[in-house]
N, C-alpha and C positions, 0 to 999 in steps of 0.2 A: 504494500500500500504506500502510496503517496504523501508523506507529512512535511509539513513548510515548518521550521523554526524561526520564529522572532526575537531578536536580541534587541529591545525598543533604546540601544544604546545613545543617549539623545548629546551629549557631549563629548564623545568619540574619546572612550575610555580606553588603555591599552592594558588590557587585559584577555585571559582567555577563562570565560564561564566554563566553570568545571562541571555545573550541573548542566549546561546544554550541552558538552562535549560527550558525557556519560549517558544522555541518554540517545543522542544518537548513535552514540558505538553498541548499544544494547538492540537500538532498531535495525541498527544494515547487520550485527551478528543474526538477524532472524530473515534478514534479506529481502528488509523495506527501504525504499529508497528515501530517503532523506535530505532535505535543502534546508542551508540558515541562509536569511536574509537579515543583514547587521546593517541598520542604521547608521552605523558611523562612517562607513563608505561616501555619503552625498555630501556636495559642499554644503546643503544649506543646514545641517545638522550642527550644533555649535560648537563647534572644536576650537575656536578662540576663549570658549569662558574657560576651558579645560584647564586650556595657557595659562588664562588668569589666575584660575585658582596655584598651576603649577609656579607662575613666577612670583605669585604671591607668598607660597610657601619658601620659596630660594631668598624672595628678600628678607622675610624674616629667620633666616639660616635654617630652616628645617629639612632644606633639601639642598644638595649641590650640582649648581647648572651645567646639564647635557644637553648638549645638539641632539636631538634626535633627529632622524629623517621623517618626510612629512608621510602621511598616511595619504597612500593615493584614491582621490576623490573624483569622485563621478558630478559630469555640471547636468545631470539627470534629476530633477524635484525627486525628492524619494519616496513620494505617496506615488507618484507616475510610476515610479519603478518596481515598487509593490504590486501596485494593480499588473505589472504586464508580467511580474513572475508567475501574481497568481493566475494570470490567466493562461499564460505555456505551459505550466508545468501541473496546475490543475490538481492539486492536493485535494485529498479527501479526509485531512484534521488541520488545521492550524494550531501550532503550542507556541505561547508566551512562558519566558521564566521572568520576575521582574523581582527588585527589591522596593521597598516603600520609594527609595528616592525616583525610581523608573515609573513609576503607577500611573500618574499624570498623563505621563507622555503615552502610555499603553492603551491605554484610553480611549484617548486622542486617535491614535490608530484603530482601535478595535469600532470604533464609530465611524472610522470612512472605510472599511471591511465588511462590516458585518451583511452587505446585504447579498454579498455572497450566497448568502446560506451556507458557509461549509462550518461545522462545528468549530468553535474553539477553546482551547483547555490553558489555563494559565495556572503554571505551579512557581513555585519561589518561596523565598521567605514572606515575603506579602501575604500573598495568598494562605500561607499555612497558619500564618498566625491570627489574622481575618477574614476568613475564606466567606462568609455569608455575605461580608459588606464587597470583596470582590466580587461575589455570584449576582449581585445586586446590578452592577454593572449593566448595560443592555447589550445584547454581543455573546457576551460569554454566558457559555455554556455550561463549564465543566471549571474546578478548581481542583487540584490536585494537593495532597494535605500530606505532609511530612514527605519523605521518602517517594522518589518517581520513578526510579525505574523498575521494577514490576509492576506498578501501576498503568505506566504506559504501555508495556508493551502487553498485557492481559488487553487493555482497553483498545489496543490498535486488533489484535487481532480479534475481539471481538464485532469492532467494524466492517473490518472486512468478512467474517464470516456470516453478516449480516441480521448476527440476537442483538446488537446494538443494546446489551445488558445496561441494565443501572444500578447491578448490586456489584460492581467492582471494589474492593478494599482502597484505601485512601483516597479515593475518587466520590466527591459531590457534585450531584447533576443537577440541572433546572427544567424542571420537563412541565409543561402546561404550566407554568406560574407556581410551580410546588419545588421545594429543594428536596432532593432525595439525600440525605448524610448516612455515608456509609461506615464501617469502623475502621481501624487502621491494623495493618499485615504487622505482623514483625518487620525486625530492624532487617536489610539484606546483608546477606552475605558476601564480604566486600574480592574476598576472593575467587570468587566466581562470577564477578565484572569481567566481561571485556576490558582491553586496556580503552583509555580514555582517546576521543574520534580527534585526533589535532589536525585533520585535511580539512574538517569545515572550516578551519578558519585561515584567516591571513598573515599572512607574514609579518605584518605589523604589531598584531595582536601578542608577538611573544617579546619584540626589541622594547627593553626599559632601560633606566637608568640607575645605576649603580654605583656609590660613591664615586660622582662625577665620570664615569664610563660608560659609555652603551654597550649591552649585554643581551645576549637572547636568553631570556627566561624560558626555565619549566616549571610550569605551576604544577605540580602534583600533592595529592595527599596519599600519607601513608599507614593513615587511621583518620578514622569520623566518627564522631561526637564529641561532647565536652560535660568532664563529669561534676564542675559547676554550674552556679545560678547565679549567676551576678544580676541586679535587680533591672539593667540598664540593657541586658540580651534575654534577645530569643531564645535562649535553651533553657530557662526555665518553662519558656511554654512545652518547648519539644519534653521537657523532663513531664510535665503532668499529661501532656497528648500521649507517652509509651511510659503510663505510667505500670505498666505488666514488665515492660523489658527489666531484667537483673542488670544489664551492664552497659551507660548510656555510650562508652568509649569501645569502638572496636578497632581491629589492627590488620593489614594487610599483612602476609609471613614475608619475612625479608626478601626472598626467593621471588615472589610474584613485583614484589615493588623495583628488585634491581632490572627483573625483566623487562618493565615498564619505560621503566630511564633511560633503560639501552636502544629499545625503540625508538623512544622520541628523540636522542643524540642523534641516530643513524637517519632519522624524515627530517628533523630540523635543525641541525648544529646547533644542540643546547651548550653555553659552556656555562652556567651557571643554575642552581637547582634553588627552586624556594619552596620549602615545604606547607601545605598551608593550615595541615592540623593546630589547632587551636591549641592544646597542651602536647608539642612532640615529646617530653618526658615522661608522662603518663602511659607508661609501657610497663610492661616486664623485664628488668635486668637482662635478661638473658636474651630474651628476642632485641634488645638495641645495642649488646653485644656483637650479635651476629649482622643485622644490617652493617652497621658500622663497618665490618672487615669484609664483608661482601664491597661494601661502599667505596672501601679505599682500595680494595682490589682490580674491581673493575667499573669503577666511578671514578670515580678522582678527582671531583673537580667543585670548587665554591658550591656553599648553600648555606641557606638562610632558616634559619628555624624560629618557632613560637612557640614558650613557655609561659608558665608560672612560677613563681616564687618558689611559694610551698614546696613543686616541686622538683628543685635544682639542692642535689647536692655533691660533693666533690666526687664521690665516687659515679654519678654517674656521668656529667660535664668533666670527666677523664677520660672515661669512655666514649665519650662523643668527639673528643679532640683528634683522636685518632684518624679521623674520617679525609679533614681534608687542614691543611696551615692557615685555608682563607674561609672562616665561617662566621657569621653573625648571631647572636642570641638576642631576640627581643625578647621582652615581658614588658606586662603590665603594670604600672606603678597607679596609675590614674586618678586616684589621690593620695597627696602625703597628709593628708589631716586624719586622723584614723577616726574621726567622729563623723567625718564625711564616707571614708571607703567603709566601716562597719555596719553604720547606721543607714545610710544612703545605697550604697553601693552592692554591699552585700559580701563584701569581699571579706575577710574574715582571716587576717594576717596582719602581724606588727610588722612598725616602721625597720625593725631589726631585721624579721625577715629578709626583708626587702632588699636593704644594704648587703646584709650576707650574701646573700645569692647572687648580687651584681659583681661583688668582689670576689664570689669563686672566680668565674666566669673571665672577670679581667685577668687574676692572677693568675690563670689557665693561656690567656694571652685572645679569648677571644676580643670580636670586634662586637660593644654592647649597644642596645637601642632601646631607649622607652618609650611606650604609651602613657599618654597622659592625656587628661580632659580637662576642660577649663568653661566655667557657666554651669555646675552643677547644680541639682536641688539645693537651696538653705546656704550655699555656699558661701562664704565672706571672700575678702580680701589677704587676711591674715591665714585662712583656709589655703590657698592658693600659695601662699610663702612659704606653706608649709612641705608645698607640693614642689616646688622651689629646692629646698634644702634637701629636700629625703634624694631627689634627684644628685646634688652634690656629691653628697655624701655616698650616695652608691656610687661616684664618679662613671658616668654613667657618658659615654665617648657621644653617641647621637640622639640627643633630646630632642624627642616628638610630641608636638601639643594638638588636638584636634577640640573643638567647640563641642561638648556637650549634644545631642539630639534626643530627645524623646520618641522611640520608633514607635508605633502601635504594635501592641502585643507584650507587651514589657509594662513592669511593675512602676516604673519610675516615671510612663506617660501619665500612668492615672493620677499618681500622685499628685505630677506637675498641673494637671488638668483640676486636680481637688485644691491647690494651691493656689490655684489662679496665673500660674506664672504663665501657660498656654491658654488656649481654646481649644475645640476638639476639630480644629481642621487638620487634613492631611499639609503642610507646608511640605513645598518641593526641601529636600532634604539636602542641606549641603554644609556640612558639617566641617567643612575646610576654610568657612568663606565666614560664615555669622551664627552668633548665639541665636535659638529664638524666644529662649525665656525673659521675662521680664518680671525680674528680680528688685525690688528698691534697696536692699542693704548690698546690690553687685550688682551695677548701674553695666548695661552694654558699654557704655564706653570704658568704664574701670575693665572690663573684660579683653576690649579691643586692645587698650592700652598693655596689658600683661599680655598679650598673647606675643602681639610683636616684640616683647622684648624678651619672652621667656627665656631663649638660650643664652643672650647674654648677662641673663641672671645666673643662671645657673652654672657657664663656661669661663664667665670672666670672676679675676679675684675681686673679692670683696669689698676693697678700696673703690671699687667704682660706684658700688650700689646708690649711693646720692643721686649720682648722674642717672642712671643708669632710669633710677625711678623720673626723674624728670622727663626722658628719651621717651617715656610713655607716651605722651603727649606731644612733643616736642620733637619737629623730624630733623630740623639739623642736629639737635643733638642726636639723635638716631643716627644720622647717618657718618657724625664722627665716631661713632661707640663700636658699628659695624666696621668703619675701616680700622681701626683698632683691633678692634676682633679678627678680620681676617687678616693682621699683619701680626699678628702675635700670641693668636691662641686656636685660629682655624683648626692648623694642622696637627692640633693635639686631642682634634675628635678621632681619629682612626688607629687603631693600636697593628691593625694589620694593611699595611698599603696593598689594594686591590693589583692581581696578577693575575689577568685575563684576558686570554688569545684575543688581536686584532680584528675578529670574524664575525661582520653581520650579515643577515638574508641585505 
């Protein structure tokens, strides 16, 4: 059977969707033909705010500036373009994957589509954490709730065999004006995926940037789930939706993941790996053991991992060093106030933690990076200094701040919503660019003003802080503090200078 994917990529993100890549490698292993149509191809899609947002982050040091090459654009409207895929190639499902921040734009689309009549099914995080207010939609059909791929593909070939069922497991239908809710399957069995489809996509979609070098990424995962609740993510919903499953973290065997990498080096000259499990030390000893010397045997090459605090400790950030000279360890610090990350956040670890595990990690010779939020519920000023210092203090080489968002499906919209500091609109989500809470004791501009000066609070010594606080406000001083910063303490963010082959698509 015929199915069209939607990537409603409305700012021409470089990235590759792991959940559309996996469910089309699940549909052509059963030998359906399958098309993505990515938004980000047309000029008139906005790939200038992309910029914006990107150069906005380089100016206030949170990223360091790469040429990339430009993503080649079609001077084709791309609603015109849509229509004439779908009218060649004549699918019989359309699937959307979308996150809260794509919804708008999905929409947007699924309203100059729908008179097609060809069904369509939109799964994502959206969708799973609101699946009725997405089925509400007019257009859509079908929403797709946790986990898609047995979903889809029970539902594809029930289409084509023509029972055109409505009791499929994580699949809600809308049939005559009725929502049909189905329950949800168990969690899949990740080893019995096909490897993930990287032909659907473009060449573009793998070149990023990398402490100041362009790099072809491989986004893969080597485990899914996450066996926290943090109050500000969707896994606590995922955790009350499988609330039957024993174990919300599963693991691919070393064996199937190095398969996988070897693959996508040999189709797309990867030479750097980003892993995108949520806690990659949340394994078993022994199975990160053995990746690992699989890894360095016949891997060898840069990657990027995401942790927790909790759990990094020397013996296993030993074990992991082995792998490759050039590897990065983020974690979450997101707030140093522990009245905000306990109470607020959910997170449930000391500021000690925190630091320990940053300074395994250094004194192991990795290259360290934090998450951090800034605009949280109840949040002060002095909250945020505190977020400041815990950062120091872990010395901590690449300090990342992103603005606070209330997603829907998470415990800390409602809050924000019973606070008053929201309304219950979807806002287009852009968490790189503006708070949208409206806080009186952390005025959006107190916000703006720490945002952009965050890393030279935290990178430069402490004799500046007078200035530094004024720089807030004040862009000449800003802009002597940054040339300061990069003449005298830039280059003591990277503990490992990146050493990566010359090679892009």
């Amino acid at each position: 059977m015929k199915i069209l994917l939607i990537h409603p990529n409305k700012y021409a993100q470089r990235y590759v969707s792991i959940g559309i890549g996996m469910l089309s490698a699940v549909l052509k292993e059963h030998a359906h033909n399958v098309v993505l149509f990515d938004t980000s191809r047309f000029k008139e899609i906005d790939e200038d705010k992309s910029n914006q947002q990107t150069k906005k982050m380089e100016e206030i040091l949170q990223f360091i500036h790469t040429d990339l090459p430009p993503i080649e654009k079609s001077n084709e409207p791309v609603m015109e373009a849509l229509h004439s895929k779908i009218q060649s190639f004549n699918p019989k499902l359309i699937g959307f994957t979308a996150t809260s921040s794509d919804f708008s734009y999905l929409t947007s689309i699924v309203k100059q589509i729908r008179s097609y009549n060809i069904p369509i099914i939109v799964g994502g995080a959206h969708a799973t954490v609101v699946p009725l207010e997405t089925l509400a939609v007019e257009g859509i059909d079908m929403v797709c709730v946790g986990e898609g791929e047995a979903a889809i593909l029970e539902l594809v070939e029930s289409m084509e065999s023509g029972k055109n069922r409505t009791d499929i497991k994580n699949i809600y239908f809308k049939k005559d004006n009725q929502i049909i809710k189905n329950e949800l399957r168990p969690y899949v069995d990740l080893n019995n995926l096909p490897f993930l489809d990287l032909s659907i996509f473009d060449k573009y979609h793998h070149i990023g940037p990398y402490q100041g070098k362009k790099v072809i990424y491989g986004r893969f995962e080597t485990a899914r789930g996450c066996p926290y609740k943090c109050s500000y993510c969707i896994n606590e919903k995922l955790h009350s939706l499988y609330k039957y499953e024993k174990r919300h973290v599963r693991f691919k065997s070393p064996e199937r993941i190095i398969a996988e990498l070897k693959d996508g080096i040999k189709k797309n000259g990867f030479n750097i790996f980003r892993f995108v499990d949520e806690t990659f030390t949340a394994t078993p000893y022994d199975r990160l053991v053995e990746f690992i010397r699989l890894y360095r045997s016949e891997i060898n090459k840069p990657m990027i991992i995401a942790t927790r605090p909790e759990n990094v400790n020397e013996k296993n950030m030993r074990a992991i060093r082995d792998a490759h000279e050039n590897i990065q360890v983020t974690m979450g610090i997101e707030s140093g106030s522990e009245r905000i990350r306990r109470n607020i956040c959910n997170r449930n670890m000391s500021n000690n933690t925190i630091v320990k595990a940053f300074h395994i990690c250094s004194d192991l010779g990795y290259l360290t990076a934090s998450f951090n939020m800034i605009g949280l519920p109840d949040e002060t000023r002095a909250d945020f200094l505190e977020t400041v210092q815990v950062n120091r203090d872990a010395r901590v080489d690449q300090p990342m701040l992103s603005y606070f968002y209330p997603f829907p499906g998470t415990k800390l919209r409602d809050y924000c919503i019973q606070k008053g500091y929201i309304n219950n609109t979807l806002h287009e989500v852009d968490y790189a660019v503006s708070s949208v809470l409206n806080m009186a004791q952390f005025t959006k501009d107190e916000i703006e003003g720490l945002k952009r000066t965050f890393v030279l609070y935290v990178k430069m010594n402490d004799s500046f802080f007078p200035e530094i606080q004024k720089a807030e406000q004040d862009d000449n001083i800003f802009n002597k503090l940054v040339k300061i910063y990069n003449e005298k303490y830039f280059y003591k963010r990277a503990v490992i200078k990146p050493k990566l082959e010359e090679s892009y698509c």
